[in-house]
C-alpha positions in Angstrom: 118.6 107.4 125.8 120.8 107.3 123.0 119.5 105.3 120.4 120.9 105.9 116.5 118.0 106.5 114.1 119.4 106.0 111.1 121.2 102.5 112.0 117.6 101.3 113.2 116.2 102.5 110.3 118.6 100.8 108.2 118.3 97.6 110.1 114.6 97.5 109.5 115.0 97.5 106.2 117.5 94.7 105.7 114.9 92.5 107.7 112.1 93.5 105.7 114.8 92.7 102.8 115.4 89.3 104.2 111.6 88.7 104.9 110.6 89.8 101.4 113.2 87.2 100.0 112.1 84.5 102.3 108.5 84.8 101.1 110.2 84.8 97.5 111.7 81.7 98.2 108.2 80.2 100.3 105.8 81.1 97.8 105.4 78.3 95.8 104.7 76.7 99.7 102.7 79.8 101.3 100.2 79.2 98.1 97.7 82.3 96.9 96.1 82.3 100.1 98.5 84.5 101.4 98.6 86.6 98.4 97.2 89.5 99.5 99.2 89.6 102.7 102.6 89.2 100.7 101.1 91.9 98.5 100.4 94.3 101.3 103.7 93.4 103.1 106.1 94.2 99.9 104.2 97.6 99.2 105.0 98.6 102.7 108.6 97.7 103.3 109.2 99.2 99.3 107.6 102.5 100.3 110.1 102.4 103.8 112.9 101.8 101.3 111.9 104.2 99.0 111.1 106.8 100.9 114.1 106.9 103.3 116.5 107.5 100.3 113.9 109.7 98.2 113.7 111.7 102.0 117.9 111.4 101.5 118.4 112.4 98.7 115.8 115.6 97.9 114.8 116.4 101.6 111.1 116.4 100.8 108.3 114.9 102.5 107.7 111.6 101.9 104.0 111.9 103.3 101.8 111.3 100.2 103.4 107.9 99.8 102.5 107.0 103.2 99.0 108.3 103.0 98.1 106.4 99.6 100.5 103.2 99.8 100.3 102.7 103.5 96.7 104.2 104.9 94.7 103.7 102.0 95.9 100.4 99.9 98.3 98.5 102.3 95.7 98.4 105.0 92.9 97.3 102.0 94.9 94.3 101.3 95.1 93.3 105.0 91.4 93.9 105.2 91.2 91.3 101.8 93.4 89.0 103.4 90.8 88.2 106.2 88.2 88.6 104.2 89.4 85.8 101.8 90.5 83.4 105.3 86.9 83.8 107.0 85.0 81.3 105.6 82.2 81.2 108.2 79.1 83.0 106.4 78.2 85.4 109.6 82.3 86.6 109.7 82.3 86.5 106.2 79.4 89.1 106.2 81.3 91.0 108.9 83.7 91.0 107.5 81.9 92.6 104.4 80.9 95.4 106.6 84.4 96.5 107.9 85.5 96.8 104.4 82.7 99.1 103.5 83.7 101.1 107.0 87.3 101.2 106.0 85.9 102.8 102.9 83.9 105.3 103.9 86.7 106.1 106.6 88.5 107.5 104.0 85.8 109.3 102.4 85.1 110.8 105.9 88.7 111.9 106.2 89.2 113.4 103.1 85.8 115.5 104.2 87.4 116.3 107.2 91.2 116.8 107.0 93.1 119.6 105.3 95.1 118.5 102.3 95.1 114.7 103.2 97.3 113.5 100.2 99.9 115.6 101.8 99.6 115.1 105.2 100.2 111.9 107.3 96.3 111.3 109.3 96.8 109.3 112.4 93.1 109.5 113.2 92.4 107.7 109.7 95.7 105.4 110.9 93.9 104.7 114.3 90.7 103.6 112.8 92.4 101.8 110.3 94.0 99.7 113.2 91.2 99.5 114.9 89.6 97.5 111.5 92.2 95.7 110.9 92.2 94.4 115.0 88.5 93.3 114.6 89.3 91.3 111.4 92.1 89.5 113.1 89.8 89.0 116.1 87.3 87.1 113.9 90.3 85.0 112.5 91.3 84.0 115.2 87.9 83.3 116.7 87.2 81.6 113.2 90.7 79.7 114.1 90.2 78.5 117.8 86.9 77.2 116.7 88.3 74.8 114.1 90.6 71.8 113.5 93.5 74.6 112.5 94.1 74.8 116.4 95.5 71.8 116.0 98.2 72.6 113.9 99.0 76.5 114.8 102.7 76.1 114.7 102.1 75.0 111.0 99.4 77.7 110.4 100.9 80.9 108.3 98.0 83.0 108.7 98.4 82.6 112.6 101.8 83.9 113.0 100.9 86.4 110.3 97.7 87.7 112.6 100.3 87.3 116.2 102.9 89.4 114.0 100.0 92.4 113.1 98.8 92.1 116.8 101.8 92.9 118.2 103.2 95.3 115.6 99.9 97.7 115.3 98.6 97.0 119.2 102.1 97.7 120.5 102.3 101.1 118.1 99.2 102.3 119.5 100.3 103.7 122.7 103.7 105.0 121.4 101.8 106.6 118.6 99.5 108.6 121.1 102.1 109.9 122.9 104.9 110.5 120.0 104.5 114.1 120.5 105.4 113.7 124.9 108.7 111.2 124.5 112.1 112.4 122.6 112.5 110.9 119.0 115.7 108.7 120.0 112.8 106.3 122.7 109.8 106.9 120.0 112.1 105.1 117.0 113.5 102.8 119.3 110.2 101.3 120.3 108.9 101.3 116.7 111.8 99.2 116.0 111.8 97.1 118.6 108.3 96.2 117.5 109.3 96.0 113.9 111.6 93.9 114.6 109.6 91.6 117.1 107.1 91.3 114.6 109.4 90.7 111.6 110.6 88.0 113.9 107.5 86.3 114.5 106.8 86.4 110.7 110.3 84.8 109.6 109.0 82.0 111.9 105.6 81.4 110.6 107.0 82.0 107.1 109.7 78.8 108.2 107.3 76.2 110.2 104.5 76.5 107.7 102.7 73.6 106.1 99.7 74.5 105.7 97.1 73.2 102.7 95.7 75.3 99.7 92.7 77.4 100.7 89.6 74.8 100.2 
């Protein structure tokens, strides 16, 4: 397959540039509830922007800023997000307990792992996922169970949750086997899910009309 690298790199980050600017221009709409999301979001796509010109520019690894921006704080905030949406007390507590887990994950890894400021984990990024898919799970359980199914077209945090689902479930198996399938199919997938769920995002981030958090 012959598949350009650096154009799908650059690609990705004029739609994280367009999504940044459309929640920019939504906030005032999208409301606090979403805070922590937007939060998480901008940190990510600024560390892909960053890092792709810092890796151009000075050919040194960019891995410490995934580790700490991506791993550790980026994943937090999602984690927050949910926590803030549940509002049931029994998900809420749940909830509680996969934050604490998320912690100690990366207490564990740093016990375990050799030099993991400097060195990209994807056992601490599978078990981040693996979080982060129960907290959606329990959102969207949360979801189906209330008057919100009512109105998902109009529901931000639904398209937000569809647009993880897809981007972090789909990455999963691609991930596992990075090391089996040339790099030219491996970036092409992650893009092709970065840009699905970029997609799904610009959508929610257009049809929402949701109310402020109660």
């Amino acid at each position: 397959m012959n598949w350009n690298i650096e154009i799908g790199k650059q690609i990705s980050m004029v739609v994280s540039v367009t999504v940044m600017a459309l929640m920019t221009v939504k906030y005032k709409k999208i409301g606090r509830e979403n805070l922590f999301f937007i939060v998480g979001y901008i940190l990510l796509s600024l560390i892909d922007i960053f890092c792709y010109f810092y890796f151009n520019a000075t050919n040194r690894s960019t891995e410490t800023f995934y580790v700490i921006g991506f791993l550790m704080i980026a994943f937090f905030l999602y984690l927050l997000y949910y926590f803030q949406l549940l509002y049931w007390p029994i998900l809420k507590k749940i909830q509680c307990v996969l934050l604490i887990l998320f912690v100690i994950n990366i207490l564990v890894m740093f016990y375990i792992e050799d030099d993991l400021l400097h060195h990209f984990s994807f056992n601490m990024l599978y078990v981040d996922i693996l979080l982060l898919m129960f907290s959606i799970i329990l959102f969207l359980y949360q979801t189906f169970n209330s008057d919100k199914i009512l109105e998902l077209n109009n529901y931000l945090p639904f398209w937000i949750s569809v647009s993880l689902l897809i981007l972090f479930i789909g990455s999963i198996p691609i991930l596992y086997f990075r090391t089996t399938v040339s790099q030219s199919i491996y970036f092409f997938i992650l893009f092709m899910l970065n840009l699905i769920s970029n997609g799904i995002l610009m959508l929610g981030l257009i049809w929402n009309k949701q109310e402020r958090l109660r």
